[in-house]
N, C-alpha and C positions, 0 to 999 in steps of 0.2 A: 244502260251499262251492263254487260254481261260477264258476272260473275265465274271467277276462274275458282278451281280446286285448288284447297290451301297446298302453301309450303309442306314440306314434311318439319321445319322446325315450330310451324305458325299449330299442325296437329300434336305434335308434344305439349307446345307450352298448354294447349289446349288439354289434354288430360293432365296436366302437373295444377291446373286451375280447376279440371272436374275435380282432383281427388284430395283435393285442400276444400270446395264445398262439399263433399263429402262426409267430410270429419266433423260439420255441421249439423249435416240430416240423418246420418248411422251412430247409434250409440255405443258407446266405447266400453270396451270389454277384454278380457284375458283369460290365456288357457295359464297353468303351472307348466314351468320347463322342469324338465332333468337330463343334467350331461348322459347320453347316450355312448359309453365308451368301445361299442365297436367302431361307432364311426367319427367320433372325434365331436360329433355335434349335440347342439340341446335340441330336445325332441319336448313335445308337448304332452302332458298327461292326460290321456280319455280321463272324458268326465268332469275335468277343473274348473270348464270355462265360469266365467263370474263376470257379472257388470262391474262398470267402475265406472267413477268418476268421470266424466263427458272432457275429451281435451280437443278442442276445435282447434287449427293451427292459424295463426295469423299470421296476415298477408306478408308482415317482413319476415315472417318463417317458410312462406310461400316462397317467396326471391331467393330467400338463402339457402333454399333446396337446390338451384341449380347450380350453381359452386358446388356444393356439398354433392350432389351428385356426382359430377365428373369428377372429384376426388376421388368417392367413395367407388367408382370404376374406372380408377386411375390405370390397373394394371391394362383392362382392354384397350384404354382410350392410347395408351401408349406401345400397346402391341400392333391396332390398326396402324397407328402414325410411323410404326418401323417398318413394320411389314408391307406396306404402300409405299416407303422409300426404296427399302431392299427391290420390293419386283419395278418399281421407276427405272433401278440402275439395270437391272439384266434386260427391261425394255432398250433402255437407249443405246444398249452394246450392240441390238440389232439381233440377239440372240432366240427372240421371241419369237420376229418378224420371220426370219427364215425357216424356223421349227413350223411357226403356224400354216406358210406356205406350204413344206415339205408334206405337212400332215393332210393339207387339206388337200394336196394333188394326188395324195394316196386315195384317200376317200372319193373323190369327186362325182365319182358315179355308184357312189353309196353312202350319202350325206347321210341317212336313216340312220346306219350302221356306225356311224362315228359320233353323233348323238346319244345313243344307246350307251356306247362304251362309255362316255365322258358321265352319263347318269348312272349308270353302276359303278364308275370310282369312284363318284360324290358319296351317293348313298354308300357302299362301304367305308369311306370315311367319317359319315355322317353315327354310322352303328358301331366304328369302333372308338373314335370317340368325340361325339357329338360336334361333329367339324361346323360351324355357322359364323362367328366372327372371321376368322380367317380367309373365307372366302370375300372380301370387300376388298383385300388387296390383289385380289385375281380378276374384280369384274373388267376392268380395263382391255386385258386379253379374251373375257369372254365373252365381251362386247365386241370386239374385231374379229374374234370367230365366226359369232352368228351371222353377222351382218356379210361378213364374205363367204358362206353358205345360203346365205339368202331368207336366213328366216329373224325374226321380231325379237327385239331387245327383250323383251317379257321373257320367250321362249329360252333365251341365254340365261336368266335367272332361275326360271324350273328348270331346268335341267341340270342346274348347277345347287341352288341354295336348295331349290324344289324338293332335289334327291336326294339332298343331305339330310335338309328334317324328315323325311323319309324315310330314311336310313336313320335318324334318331330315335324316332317315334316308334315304328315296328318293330328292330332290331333286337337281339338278346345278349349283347354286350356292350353297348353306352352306360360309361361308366359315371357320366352326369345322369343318369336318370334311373335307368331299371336298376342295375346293381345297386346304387345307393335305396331304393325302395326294397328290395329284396333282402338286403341286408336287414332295414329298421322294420320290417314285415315278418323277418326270420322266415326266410325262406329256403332254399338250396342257390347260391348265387348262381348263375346262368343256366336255372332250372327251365321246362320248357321251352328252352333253346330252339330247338325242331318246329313246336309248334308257332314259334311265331315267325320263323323263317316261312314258312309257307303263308302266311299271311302278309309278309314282309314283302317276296316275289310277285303275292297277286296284286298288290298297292304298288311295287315299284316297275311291273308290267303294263299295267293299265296308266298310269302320269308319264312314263318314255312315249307311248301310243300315242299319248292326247296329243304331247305340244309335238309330237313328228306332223300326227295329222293336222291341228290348228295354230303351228309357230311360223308356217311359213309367211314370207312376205306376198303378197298379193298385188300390190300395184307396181312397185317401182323395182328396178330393174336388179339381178343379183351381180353384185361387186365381184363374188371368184373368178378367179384368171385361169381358163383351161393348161394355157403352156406349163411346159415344165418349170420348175422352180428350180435357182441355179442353189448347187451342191452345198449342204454346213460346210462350214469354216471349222477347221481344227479350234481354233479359240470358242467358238457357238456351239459346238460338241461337249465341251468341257465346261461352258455354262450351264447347259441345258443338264449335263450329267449332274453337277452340283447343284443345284434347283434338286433336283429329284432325292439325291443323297441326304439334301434338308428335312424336305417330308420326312422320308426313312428313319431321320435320327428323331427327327420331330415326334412322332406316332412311340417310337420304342420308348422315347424320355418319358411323355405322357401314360405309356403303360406298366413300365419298369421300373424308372427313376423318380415316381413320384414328381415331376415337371410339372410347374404352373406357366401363367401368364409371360413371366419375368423372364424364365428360362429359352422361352419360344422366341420372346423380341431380343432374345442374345443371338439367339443361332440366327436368325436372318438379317438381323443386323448385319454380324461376321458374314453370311453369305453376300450379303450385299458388298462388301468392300472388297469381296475373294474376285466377285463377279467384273467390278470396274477394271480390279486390277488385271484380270483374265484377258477381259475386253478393249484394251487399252488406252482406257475414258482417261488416264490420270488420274493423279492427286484432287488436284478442280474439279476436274471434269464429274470425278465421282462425287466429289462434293454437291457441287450445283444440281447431279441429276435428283443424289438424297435431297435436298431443300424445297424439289421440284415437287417429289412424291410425298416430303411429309404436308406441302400445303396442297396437295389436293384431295387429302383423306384427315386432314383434319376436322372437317365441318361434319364428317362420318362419324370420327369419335363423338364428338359433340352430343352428337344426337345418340347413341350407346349411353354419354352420361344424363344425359335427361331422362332416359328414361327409366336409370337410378332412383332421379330424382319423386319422380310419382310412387316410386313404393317409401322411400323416406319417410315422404309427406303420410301415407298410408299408416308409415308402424308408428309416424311422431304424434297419430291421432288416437291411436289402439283402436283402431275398427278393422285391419286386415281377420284377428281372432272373431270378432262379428260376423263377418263373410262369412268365414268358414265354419261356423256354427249355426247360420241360418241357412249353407248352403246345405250342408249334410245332413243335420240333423232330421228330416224329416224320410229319410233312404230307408232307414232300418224300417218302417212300419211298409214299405213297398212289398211288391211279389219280387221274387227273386232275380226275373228278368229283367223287370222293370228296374230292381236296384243296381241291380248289376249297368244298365241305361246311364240310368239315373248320376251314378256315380262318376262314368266320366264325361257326361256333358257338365256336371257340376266341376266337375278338374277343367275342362275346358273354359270354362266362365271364372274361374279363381283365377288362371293362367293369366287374364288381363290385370288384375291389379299387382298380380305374385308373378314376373317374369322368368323368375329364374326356375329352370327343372329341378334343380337339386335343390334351393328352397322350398319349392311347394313339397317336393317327399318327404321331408324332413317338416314341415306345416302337416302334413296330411297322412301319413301312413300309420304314423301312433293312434290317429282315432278312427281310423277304416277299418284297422284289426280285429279290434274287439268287434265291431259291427259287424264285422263277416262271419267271423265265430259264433256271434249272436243267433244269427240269421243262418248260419248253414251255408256260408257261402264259400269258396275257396279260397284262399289268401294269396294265390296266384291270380285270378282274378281282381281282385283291390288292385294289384300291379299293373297286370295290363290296361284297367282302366285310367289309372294315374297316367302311365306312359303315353296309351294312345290321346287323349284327351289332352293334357298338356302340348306332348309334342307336338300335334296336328296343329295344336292352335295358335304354336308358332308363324305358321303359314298366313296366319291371318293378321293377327294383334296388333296395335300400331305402339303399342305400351314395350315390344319386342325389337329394343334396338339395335339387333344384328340384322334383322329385318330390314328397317328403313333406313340404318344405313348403307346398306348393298344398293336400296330402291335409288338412295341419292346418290351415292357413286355412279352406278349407271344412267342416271339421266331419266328414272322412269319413276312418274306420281303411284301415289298411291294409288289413287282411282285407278291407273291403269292396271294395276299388279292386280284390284280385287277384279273388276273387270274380263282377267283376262282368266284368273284362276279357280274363281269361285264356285263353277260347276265339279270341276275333278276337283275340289277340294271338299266340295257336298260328298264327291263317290270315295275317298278314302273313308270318310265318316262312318259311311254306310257298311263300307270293308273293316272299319277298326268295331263298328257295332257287335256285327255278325262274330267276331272274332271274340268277343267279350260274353256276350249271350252264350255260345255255343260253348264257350269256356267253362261255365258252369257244370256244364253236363261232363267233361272232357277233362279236366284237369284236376 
């Protein structure tokens, strides 16, 4: 009998079950917090950590994790599920179908070149502010893109989620990740700005190159339709403009309005019903297409709350503070370079039990500080290495369920995704290395 690659929900429960044995074989431990009131959060005090008391979680605390999960990531779990109905409804007005045709007859003999573009809006979205969940109710469209260009469902995901963490990781205004470390770092916010744009360009130059050169399809034949595409509709005009105007407000709420979760599944909500009515779905009509789109990105959320649920189980054990105490603690005695290494492949390695960016800086920058200062190192560097190392390793994690659930929206296993990525995901490494090392001497 031959053995197929798990489910992506058979690989979650899989780590909600490694990190409940876990809490068994790591010994439990704590830093002291203190409210940090520039940024509203508790931060950890260098120096505190302490053994404690061993709290192993048991198995019906195991099960009750995954409820408690999807609660406790109730606000994504129900932004995917709107925001997958919203774009269901401007799909079935037809508003999509003819944009996509229009676009792709413009490009046709410059597939390269429309590639490109679509990976530079991600990644700027991605930097200015850390765009990743939201992209699961897009893959549907970015699935009919690629495939009517002719290149590999994978290639639709890097180019899309690809460039976004891209754009999170490199970038000098993602406001989940670098600001908030820069902030708890006290550093100049959007300091270094320059230098990591050009670190930012040579990583999101070289992943457009890859999947142009190895996304395309190879055996079976390309779906695009050379003829011309018949004309938008005044109505598909005015969808597609309000699609657009959503981001727009979307992005400004996010940077101006203090806008969370909640605020975002209101405006496409309302987009969605602006959109049927545009479209002349009806009353029903709009109805059914929303019901259509919240059950096909439900089992998306799903896997978003599971993967909640493995840091749950993590902090209901007290060994997340163990990690990060065996992970770091031996950096300061390093050469500079190597610390400088050192430090974010250890961000990298936290990143799987600790998913969240803005959690780990808020874990991790109170006690890098002092080490850097220690050591002579720059407190700009602590930064980039938090950012590169986490963010990158979004691209990987399976503990990262914006990740897998984009992988299950689209139709693509895991295995395929690491598969397909895992080399240029080696070479941004080596570009976020280089960028960290030379930091020292430079910033």
């Amino acid at each position: 009998m031959k053995l197929s690659f798990p489910h992506p929900m058979i690989i979650m429960l899989s780590f909600v079950l490694l990190a409940t044995v876990c809490t068994y074989l790591i010994p439990s431990g704590e830093y002291d917090r203190v409210l940090d009131e520039d940024t509203g959060r508790e931060v950890v005090v260098q120096g505190s950590y302490k053994a404690i008391e061993n709290s192993p979680v048991s198995i019906g605390k195991m099960f009750l994790s995954v409820p408690e999960g999807i609660i406790e990531g109730a606000e994504i779990v129900v932004l995917i599920i709107i925001v997958g109905g919203a774009f269901y409804v401007v799909d079935k007005t037809g508003a999509f179908q003819t944009g996509l045709e229009s676009l792709i007859y413009k490009f046709k003999n410059a597939k390269s070149y429309l590639l490109a573009i679509i990976a530079i809006l991600f990644a700027t979205a991605g930097a200015l502010n850390g765009l990743q969940e939201e992209i699961i109710a897009m893959v549907p469209i970015l699935m009919i893109l690629s495939q009517r260009i002719g290149y590999k469902k994978v290639a639709g995901i890097a180019i899309s989620l690809g460039a976004a963490l891209i754009g999170g990781a490199f970038g000098p205004t993602n406001p989940f990740s670098v600001l908030i470390a820069q902030k708890i770092a006290e550093v100049p916010l959007f300091s270094a700005g320059m230098y990591r744009m050009i670190f930012l360009v040579a990583a999101l130059v070289f992943w457009i190159i890859y999947v142009i050169k190895t996304g395309k399809v190879k055996t079976l034949e390309v779906v695009s339709k050379t003829e011309k595409p018949a004309n938008i509709s005044t109505s598909h005009s005015f969808i597609l403009i309000l699609v657009a105007i959503t981001f727009i407000v979307m992005i400004y709420g996010l940077t101006n309005w203090g806008w969370d979760y909640n605020e975002m599944s209101a405006i496409f909500f309302a987009m969605g019903l602006l959109a049927g009515f545009i479209g002349k779905l009806g009353i029903n009509g709009t109805a059914k297409a929303y019901s259509e789109g919240f059950a096909e990105l439900i089992f998306a959320g799903i896997i978003v709350g599971l993967a909640r649920s493995i840091y749950l189980l993590l902090q209901e054990g007290y060994i997340i503070d163990t990690i990060i105490y065996a992970l770091f603690t031996p950096i300061e005695t390093l050469p500079l370079g190597l610390s400088a290494f050192g430090m974010m492949m250890a961000q990298a390695i936290l990143h799987i039990p600790v998913p969240s960016t803005s959690g780990q800086a808020v874990l991790t920058m109170p006690l890098l500080t002092p080490i850097a200062d220690l050591i002579g190192m720059s407190r700009q560097v602590v930064v980039l290495a938090y950012q590169y190392g986490a963010g990158i390793m979004d691209l990987v994690t399976p503990s990262n369920g914006g990740l897998m659930a984009i992988l299950a929206a689209a139709g693509v296993s895991y295995k395929e995704w690491i598969e397909y990525a895992w080399r240029p995901i080696l070479v941004i490494f080596i570009i976020a290395s280089i960028s960290v090392v030379l930091g020292i001497y430079v910033l």
